[in-house]
C-alpha positions, 0 to 999 in steps of 0.5 A: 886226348891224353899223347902221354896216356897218362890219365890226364895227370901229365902236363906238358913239361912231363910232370904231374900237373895235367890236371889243371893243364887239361881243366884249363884247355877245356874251359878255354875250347867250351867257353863260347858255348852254352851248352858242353857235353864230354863223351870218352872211350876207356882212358878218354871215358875216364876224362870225360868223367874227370872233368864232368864238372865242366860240362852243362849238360851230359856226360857219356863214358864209354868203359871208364877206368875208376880205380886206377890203383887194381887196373891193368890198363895202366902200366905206367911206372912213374904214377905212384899210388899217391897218384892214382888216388889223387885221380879217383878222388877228383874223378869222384868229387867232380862227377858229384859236382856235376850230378848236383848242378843237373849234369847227366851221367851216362856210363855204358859198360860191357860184361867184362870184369874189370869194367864191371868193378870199374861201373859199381866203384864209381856207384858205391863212391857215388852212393851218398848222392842225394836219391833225387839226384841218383837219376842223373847216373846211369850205368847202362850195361850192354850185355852182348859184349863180353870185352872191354871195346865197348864203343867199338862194339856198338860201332860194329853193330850199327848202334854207336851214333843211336846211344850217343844221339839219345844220351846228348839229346836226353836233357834236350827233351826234358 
């Protein structure tokens, strides 16, 4: 979790030196394992994917925001927009990382706009991938919901624990 809502670019000391702050808790917590799926809801979706890089297997991002620079999720006046870019490209460069060491991707997306645009801006910033390699993203859109809640919408229908069962276990059985 992120107390300082700030993407992950927040540190402890209040400056913007999260990143590597968050990199190094999460090797530190997975070290022991051999197997490290990222599962996150919107600013958590996005860390996930942020940090995708560290995972071995799968990686499930419920309504992540790509492009912090057009979001009105994030208010926050201290994050510049030297910032905010600095965020997509990491964002970008680690899912591609993850993608070519055989992580999968899987980012679930209701209908609402914003999230839509958030979805096709990490396709189109990813379109350079490998076409063998392009099957480890999936956008997996959920057409009955019509807001930004996405998790809390499969949550609400039963469905939740399903969708993230079959992305985790998806590597297991292939």
């Amino acid at each position: 979790a992120d107390p300082a809502q700030s993407w992950y670019q927040k540190d402890d000391t209040g400056c913007f030196g999260g990143f590597v702050q968050y990199e190094r808790r999460i090797k530190a917590a997975s070290k022991p394992y051999k197997r490290v799926s990222l599962i996150g809801d919107s600013m958590g979706g996005s860390g996930a994917l942020l940090f995708s890089h560290l995972a071995t297997e799968s990686v499930v991002a419920f309504s992540p925001q790509i492009d912090l620079t057009r979001d009105n999720h994030v208010s926050r006046d201290d994050m510049t927009l030297l910032v905010k870019e600095k965020f997509q490209t990491h964002l970008v460069e680690h899912a591609k990382e993850a993608i070519q060491k055989g992580v999968r991707l899987f980012v679930h997306r209701g209908r609402e706009s914003s999230d839509t645009k958030h979805t096709d801006q990490l396709m189109n910033r990813l379109a350079s991938i490998d076409p063998l390699e392009s099957e480890r993203l999936q956008i997996i859109e959920h057409s009955d919901c019509d807001h930004h809640q996405i998790a809390i919408h499969l949550k609400q229908r039963g469905q939740l624990l399903d969708v993230i069962s079959n992305c985790l276990m998806f590597n297991a059985v292939m």
